[in-house]
LUMDOKOL-368143 format. One record per residue (C-alpha): residue number from 1; residue in three letters; chain; z negated, y negated, x negated. Coordinates in steps of 0.1 Angstrom, whole numbers, plus 5000, padded with zeros to 4 digits. Example, Ala and Ser with C-alpha at 12.3 -4.5 7.8 and 13.67 -1.06 7.14 Angstrom:
+------+------+-------+------+------+------+
: panu : zavo : lumfi :    w :    v :    u :
+------+------+-------+------+------+------+
:    1 :  ALA :     A : 4922 : 5045 : 4877 :
:    2 :  SER :     A : 4929 : 5011 : 4863 :
+------+------+-------+------+------+------+
end
This chain:
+------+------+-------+------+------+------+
: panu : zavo : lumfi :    w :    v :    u :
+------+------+-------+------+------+------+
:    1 :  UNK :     A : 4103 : 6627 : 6131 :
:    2 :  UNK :     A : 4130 : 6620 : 6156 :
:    3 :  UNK :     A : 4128 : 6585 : 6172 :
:    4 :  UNK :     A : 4156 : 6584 : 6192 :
:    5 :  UNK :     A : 4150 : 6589 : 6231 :
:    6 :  UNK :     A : 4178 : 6607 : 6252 :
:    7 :  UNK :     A : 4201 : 6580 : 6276 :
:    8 :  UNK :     A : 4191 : 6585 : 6311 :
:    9 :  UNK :     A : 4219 : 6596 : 6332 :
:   10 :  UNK :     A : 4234 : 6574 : 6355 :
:   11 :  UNK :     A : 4228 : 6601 : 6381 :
:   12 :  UNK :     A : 4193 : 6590 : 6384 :
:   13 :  UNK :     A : 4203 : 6559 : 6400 :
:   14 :  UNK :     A : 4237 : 6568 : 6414 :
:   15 :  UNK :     A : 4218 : 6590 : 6441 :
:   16 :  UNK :     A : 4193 : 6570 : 6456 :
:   17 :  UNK :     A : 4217 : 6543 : 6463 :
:   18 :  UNK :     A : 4242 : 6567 : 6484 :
:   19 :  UNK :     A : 4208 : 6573 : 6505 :
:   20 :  UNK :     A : 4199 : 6537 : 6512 :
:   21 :  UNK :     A : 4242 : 6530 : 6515 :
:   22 :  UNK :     A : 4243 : 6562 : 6535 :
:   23 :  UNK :     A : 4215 : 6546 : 6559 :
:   24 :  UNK :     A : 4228 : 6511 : 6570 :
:   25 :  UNK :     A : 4253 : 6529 : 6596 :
:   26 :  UNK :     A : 4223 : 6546 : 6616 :
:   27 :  UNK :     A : 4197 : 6514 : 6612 :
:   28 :  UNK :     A : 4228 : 6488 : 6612 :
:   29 :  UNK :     A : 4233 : 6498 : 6647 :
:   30 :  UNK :     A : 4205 : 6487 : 6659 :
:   31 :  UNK :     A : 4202 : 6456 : 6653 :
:   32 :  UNK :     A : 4241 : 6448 : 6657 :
:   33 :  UNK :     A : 4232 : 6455 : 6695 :
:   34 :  UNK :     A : 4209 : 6419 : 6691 :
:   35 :  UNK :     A : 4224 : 6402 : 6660 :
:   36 :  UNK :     A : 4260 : 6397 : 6656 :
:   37 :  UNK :     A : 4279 : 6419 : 6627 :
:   38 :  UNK :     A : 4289 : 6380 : 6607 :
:   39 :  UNK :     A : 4252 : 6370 : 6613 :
:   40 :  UNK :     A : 4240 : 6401 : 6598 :
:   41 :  UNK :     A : 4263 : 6402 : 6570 :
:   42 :  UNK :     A : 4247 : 6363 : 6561 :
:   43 :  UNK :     A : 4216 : 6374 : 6561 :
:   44 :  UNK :     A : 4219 : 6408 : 6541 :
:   45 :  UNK :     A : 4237 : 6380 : 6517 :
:   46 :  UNK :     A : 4207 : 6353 : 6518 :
:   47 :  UNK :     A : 4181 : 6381 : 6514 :
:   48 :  UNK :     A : 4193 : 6400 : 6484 :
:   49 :  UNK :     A : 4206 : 6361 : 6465 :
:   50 :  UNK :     A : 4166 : 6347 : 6472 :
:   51 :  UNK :     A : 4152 : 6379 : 6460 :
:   52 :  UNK :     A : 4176 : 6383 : 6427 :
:   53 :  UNK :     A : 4169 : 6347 : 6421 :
:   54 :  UNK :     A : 4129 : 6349 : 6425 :
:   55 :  UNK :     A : 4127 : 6379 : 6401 :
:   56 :  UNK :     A : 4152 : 6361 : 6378 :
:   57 :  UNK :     A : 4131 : 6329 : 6378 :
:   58 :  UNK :     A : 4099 : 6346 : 6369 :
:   59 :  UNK :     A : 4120 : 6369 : 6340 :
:   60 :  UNK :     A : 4128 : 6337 : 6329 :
:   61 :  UNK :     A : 4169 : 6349 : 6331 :
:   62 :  UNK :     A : 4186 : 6330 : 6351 :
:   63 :  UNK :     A : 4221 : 6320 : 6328 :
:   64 :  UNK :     A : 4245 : 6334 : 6317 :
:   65 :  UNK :     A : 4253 : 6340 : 6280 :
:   66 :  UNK :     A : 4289 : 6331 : 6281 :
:   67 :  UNK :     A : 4302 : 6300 : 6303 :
:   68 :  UNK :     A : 4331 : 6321 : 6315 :
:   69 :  UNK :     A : 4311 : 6348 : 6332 :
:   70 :  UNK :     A : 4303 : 6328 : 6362 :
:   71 :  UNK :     A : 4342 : 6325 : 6372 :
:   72 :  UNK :     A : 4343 : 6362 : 6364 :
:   73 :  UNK :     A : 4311 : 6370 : 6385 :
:   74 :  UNK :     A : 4322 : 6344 : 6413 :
:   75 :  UNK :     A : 4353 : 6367 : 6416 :
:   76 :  UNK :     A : 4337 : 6397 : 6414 :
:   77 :  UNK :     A : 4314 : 6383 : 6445 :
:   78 :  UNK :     A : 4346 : 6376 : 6471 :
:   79 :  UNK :     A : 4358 : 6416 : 6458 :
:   80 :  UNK :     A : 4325 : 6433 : 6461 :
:   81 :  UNK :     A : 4306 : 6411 : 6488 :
:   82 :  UNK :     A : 4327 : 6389 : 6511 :
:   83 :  UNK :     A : 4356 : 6411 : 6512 :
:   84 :  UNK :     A : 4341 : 6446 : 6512 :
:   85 :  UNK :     A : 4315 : 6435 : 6538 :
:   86 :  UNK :     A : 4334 : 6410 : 6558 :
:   87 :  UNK :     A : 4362 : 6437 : 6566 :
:   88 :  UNK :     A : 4340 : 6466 : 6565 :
:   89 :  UNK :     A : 4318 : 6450 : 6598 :
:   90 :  UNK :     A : 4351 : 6435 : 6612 :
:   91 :  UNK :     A : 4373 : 6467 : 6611 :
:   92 :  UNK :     A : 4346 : 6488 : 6622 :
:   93 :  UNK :     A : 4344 : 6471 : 6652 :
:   94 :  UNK :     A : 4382 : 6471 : 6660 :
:   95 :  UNK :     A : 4384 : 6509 : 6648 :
:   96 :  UNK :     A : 4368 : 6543 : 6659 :
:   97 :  UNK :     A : 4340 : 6554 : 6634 :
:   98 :  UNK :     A : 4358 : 6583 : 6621 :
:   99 :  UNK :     A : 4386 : 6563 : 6612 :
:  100 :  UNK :     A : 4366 : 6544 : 6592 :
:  101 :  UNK :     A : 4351 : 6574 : 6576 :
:  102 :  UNK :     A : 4384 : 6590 : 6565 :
:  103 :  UNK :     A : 4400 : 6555 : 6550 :
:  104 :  UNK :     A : 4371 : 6554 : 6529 :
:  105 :  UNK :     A : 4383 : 6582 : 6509 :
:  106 :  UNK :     A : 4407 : 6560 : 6492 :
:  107 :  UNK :     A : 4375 : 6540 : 6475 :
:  108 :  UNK :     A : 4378 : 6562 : 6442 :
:  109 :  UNK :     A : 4410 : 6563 : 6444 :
:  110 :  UNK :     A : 4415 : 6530 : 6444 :
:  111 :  UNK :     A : 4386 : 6522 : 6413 :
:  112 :  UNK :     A : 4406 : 6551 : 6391 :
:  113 :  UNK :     A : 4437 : 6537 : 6400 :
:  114 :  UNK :     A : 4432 : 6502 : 6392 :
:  115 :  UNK :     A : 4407 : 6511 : 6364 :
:  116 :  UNK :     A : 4436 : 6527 : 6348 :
:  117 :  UNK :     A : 4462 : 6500 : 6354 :
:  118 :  UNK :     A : 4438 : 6475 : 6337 :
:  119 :  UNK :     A : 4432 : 6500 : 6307 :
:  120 :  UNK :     A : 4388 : 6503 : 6318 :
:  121 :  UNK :     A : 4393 : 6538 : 6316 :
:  122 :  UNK :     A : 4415 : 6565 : 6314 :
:  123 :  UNK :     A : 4429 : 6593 : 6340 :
:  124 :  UNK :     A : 4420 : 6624 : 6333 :
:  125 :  UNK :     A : 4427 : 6659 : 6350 :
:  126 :  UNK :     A : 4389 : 6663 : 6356 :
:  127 :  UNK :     A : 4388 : 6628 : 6375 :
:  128 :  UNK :     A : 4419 : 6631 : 6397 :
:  129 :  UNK :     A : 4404 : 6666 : 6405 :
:  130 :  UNK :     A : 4369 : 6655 : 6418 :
:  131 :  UNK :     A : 4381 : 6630 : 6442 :
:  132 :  UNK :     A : 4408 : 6656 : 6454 :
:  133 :  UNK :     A : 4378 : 6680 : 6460 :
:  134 :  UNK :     A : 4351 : 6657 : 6474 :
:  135 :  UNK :     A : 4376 : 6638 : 6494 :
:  136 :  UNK :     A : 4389 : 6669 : 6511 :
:  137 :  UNK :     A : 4347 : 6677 : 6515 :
:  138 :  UNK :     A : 4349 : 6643 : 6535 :
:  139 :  UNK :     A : 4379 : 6649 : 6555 :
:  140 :  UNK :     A : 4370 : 6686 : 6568 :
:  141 :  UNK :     A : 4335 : 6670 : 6574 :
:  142 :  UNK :     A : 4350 : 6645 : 6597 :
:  143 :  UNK :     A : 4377 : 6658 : 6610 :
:  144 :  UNK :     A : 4411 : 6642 : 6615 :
:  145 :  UNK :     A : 4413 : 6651 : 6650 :
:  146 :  UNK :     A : 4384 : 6629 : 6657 :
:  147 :  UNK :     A : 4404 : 6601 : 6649 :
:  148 :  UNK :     A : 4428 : 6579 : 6663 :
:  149 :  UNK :     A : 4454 : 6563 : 6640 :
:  150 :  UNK :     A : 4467 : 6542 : 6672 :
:  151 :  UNK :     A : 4485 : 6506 : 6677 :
:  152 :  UNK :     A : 4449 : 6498 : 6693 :
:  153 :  UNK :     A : 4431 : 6506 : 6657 :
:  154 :  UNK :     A : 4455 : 6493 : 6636 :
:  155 :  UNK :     A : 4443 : 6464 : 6625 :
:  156 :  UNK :     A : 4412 : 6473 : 6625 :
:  157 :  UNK :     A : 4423 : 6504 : 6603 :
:  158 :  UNK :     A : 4442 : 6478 : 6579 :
:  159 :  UNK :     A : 4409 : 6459 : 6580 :
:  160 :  UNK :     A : 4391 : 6488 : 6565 :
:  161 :  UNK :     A : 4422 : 6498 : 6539 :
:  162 :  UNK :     A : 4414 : 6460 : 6527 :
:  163 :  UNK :     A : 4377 : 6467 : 6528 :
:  164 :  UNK :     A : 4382 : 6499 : 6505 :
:  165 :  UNK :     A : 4406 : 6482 : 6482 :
:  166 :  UNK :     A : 4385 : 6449 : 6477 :
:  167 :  UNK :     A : 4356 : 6472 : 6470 :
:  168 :  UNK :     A : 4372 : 6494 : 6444 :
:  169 :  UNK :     A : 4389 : 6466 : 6426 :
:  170 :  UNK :     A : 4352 : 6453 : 6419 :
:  171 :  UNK :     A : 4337 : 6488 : 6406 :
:  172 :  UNK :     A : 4369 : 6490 : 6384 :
:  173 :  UNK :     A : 4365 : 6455 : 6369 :
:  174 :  UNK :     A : 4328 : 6446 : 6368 :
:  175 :  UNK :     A : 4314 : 6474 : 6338 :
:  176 :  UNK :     A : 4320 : 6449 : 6315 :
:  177 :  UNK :     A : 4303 : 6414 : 6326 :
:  178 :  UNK :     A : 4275 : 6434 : 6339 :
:  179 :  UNK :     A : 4273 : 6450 : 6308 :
:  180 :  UNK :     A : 4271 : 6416 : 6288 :
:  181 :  UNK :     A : 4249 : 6402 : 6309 :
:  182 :  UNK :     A : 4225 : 6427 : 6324 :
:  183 :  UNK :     A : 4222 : 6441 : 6360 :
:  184 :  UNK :     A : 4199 : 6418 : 6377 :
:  185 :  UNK :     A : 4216 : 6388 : 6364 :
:  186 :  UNK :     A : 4246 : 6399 : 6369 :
:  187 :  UNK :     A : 4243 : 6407 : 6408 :
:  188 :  UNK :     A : 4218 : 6378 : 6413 :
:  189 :  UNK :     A : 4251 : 6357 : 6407 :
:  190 :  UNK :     A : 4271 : 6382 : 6425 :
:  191 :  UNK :     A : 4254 : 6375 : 6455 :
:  192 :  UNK :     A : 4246 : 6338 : 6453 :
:  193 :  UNK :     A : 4281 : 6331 : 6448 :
:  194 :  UNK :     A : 4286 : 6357 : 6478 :
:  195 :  UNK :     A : 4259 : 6335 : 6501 :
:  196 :  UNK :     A : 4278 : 6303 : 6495 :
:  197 :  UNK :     A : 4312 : 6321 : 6523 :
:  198 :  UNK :     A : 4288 : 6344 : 6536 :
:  199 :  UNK :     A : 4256 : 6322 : 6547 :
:  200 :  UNK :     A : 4271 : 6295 : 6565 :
:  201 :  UNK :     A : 4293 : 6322 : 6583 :
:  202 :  UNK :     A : 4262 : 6340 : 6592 :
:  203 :  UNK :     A : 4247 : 6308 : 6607 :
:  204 :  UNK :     A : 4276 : 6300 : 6624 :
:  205 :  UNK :     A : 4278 : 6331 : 6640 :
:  206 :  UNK :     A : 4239 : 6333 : 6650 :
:  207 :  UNK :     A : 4241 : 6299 : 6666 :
:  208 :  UNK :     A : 4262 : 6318 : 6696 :
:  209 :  UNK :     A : 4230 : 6335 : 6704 :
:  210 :  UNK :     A : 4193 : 6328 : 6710 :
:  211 :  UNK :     A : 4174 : 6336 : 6678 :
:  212 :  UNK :     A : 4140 : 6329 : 6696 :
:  213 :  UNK :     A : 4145 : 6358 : 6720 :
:  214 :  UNK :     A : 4150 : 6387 : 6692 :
:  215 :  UNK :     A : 4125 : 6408 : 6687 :
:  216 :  UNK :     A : 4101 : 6406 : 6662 :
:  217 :  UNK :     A : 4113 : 6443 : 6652 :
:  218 :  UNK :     A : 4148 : 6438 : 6645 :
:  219 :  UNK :     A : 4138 : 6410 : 6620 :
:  220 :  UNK :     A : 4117 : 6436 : 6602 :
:  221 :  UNK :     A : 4147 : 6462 : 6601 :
:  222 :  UNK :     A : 4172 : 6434 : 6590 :
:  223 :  UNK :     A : 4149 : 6420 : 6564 :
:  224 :  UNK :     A : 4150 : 6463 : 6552 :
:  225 :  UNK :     A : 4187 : 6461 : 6553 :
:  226 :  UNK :     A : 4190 : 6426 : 6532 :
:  227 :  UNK :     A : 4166 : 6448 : 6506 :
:  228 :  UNK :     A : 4168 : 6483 : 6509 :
:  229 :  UNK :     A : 4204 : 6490 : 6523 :
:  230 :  UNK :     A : 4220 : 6459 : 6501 :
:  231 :  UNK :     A : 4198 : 6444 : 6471 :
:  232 :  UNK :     A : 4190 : 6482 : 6459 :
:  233 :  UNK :     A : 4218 : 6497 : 6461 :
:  234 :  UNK :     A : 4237 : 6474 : 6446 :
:  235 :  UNK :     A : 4212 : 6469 : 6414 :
:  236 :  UNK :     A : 4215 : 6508 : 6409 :
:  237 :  UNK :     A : 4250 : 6511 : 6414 :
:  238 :  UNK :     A : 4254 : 6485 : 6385 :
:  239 :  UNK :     A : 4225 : 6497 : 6364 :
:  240 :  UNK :     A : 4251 : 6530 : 6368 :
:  241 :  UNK :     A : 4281 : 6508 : 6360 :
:  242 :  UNK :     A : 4266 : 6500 : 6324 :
:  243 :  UNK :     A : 4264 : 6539 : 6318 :
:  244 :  UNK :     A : 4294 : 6554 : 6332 :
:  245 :  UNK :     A : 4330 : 6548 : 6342 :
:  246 :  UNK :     A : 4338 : 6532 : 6374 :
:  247 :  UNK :     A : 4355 : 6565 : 6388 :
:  248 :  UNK :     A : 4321 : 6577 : 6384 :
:  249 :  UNK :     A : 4303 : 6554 : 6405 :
:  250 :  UNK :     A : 4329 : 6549 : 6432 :
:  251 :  UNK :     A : 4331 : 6590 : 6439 :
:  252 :  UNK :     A : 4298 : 6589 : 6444 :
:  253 :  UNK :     A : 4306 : 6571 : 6480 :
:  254 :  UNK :     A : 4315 : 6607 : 6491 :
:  255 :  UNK :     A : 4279 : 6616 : 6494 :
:  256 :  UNK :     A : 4273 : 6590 : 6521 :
:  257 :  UNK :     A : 4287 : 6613 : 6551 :
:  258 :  UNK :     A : 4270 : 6637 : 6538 :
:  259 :  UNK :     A : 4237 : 6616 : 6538 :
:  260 :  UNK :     A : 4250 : 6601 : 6579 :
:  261 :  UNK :     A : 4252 : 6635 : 6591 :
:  262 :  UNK :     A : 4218 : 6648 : 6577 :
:  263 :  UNK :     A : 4200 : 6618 : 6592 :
:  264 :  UNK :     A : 4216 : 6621 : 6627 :
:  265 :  UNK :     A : 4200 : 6660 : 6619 :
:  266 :  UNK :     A : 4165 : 6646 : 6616 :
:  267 :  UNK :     A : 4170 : 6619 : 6641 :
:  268 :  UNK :     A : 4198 : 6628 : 6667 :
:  269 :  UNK :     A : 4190 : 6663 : 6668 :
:  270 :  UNK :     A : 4226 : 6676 : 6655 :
:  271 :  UNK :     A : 4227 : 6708 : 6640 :
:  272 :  UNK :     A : 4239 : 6719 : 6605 :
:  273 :  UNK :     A : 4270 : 6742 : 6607 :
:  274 :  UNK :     A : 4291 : 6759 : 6585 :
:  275 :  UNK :     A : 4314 : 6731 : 6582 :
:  276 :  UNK :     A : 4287 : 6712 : 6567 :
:  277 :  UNK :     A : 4284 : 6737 : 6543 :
:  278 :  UNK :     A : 4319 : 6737 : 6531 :
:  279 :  UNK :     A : 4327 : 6705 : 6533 :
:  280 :  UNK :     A : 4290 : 6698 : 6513 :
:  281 :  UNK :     A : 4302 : 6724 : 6487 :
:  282 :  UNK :     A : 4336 : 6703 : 6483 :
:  283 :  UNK :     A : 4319 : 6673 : 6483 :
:  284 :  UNK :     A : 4295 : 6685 : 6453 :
:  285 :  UNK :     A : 4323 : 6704 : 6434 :
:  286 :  UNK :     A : 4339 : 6671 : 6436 :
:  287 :  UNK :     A : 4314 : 6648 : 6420 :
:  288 :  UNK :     A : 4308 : 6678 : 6394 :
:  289 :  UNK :     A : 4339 : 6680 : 6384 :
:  290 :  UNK :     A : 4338 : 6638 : 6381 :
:  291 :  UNK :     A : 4306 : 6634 : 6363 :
:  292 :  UNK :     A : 4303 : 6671 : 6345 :
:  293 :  UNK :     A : 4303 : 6652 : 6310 :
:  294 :  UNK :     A : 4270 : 6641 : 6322 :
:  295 :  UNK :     A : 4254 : 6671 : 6323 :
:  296 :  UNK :     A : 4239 : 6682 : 6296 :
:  297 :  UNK :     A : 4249 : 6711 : 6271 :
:  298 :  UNK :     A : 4230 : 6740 : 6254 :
:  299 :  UNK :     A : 4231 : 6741 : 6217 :
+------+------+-------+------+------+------+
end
């Protein structure tokens, strides 16, 4: 009798984290007109390190197997936290938001380029071709004239090329310590490594405000964020890691303006056009053509 059970596709859990990614810009905003983008950013950090830690604690998981993980994993923390978010938040607000959305097409590229360099995985025709597609899906979704590649966004701009960069240098590199060492315990020290910069920065910058006088709603919405928009994602993004190349993961990002756009549909009132539908038919040509090995095949 066969035994064996078939590996779940890393599909499953690449998906849902685009959504809850995909929904910090429209949620994010509202509380960034109460709490201060640094603030925030500490306690998205503090949130998802407490949580990681309790569940850890209770699994009775909390070391790592190998003593040299925890440099690795400390590293991986200031490349995929403190970096990535630090300039994310920072260049966004020194940038237009369409900027922003058209420099992070260089995400995937930047995880298949360094994922190459360091020998993680190897460039392939089929790779190079999905992030050509999907990133095109991107850019005629957005549309270049909507930006502004100024001297007033420039930094802010560079800001964001950092942000993509530090990002895609930790999806290329991190497969194999997560892999060692599992997902949760792997980002539970991702992030408490991460809260050590990010925390006191947070508190720092929510000490220039009066905490007593925010409402009792934006504390519920953050503490979603610190869990749905950041502990989630994360864990299934590097559940995904353990079953697919970093190019994989990291293309996946592409689906996020997608995911924007469809909720300023159900709450802004936008409509769908047919640029959506193009630019949604490059975007999933592209990610097809990324992940197609994935799917499965008749015999």
């Amino acid at each position: 009798m066969q035994t064996d059970k078939k590996p779940v596709s890393p599909l499953v859990a690449l998906i849902p984290a685009q959504f809850l990614f995909g929904s910090l810009p429209v949620i994010g905003k509202i509380v960034l007109a109460v709490i201060p983008a640094i603030g925030l950013v500490g306690i998205r950090t503090a949130i998802t390190a407490v949580i990681l830690f309790v569940i850890q604690a209770i699994r009775g998981r909390l070391w790592l197997k190998e003593k040299g993980d925890y440099w690795r994993l400390a590293v991986l923390s200031l490349f995929g936290v403190v970096l990535n978010q630090l300039f994310f938040i920072g260049g966004l607000s020194l940038t237009k938001a369409s900027n922003t959305s058209l420099l992070a097409v260089m995400i995937p590229v930047f995880a298949l380029t360094v994922g190459s360099i360091a020998g993680f995985e190897r460039m392939t025709l089929a790779k190079v071709a999905g992030i050509v597609f999907a990133a095109a899906g991107v850019i005629f979704l957005i549309d270049p004239r909507n930006a502004s590649f100024s001297s007033e966004t420039t930094i802010g701009d560079l800001m964001i090329v950092v942000n993509c960069l530090a990002y895609g240098i930790y999806v290329a590199t991190s497969k194999s310590v997560i892999i060692r060492n599992g997902t949760f315990r792997s980002m539970m020290w991702v992030f408490i490594f991460a809260s050590l910069v990010c925390t006191p920065l947070g508190l720092f910058s929510l000490s220039t405000i009066d905490v007593a006088e925010v409402p009792a709603s934006i504390w519920w919405i953050t503490i979603y964020i610190g869990i749905g928009a950041t502990a989630a994602p994360y864990l299934l993004n590097a559940w995904a890691l353990q079953r697919a190349n970093p190019s994989t993961v990291a293309i996946f990002v592409y689906l996020q303006p997608l995911i924007g756009f469809l909720m300023a549909v159900v709450f802004l009132g936008e409509r769908i056009d047919v640029n959506f539908l193009i630019a949604a038919a490059l975007i999933f040509a592209g990610v097809f053509l990324a992940t197609k090995r994935f799917v499965p095949s008749e015999t």
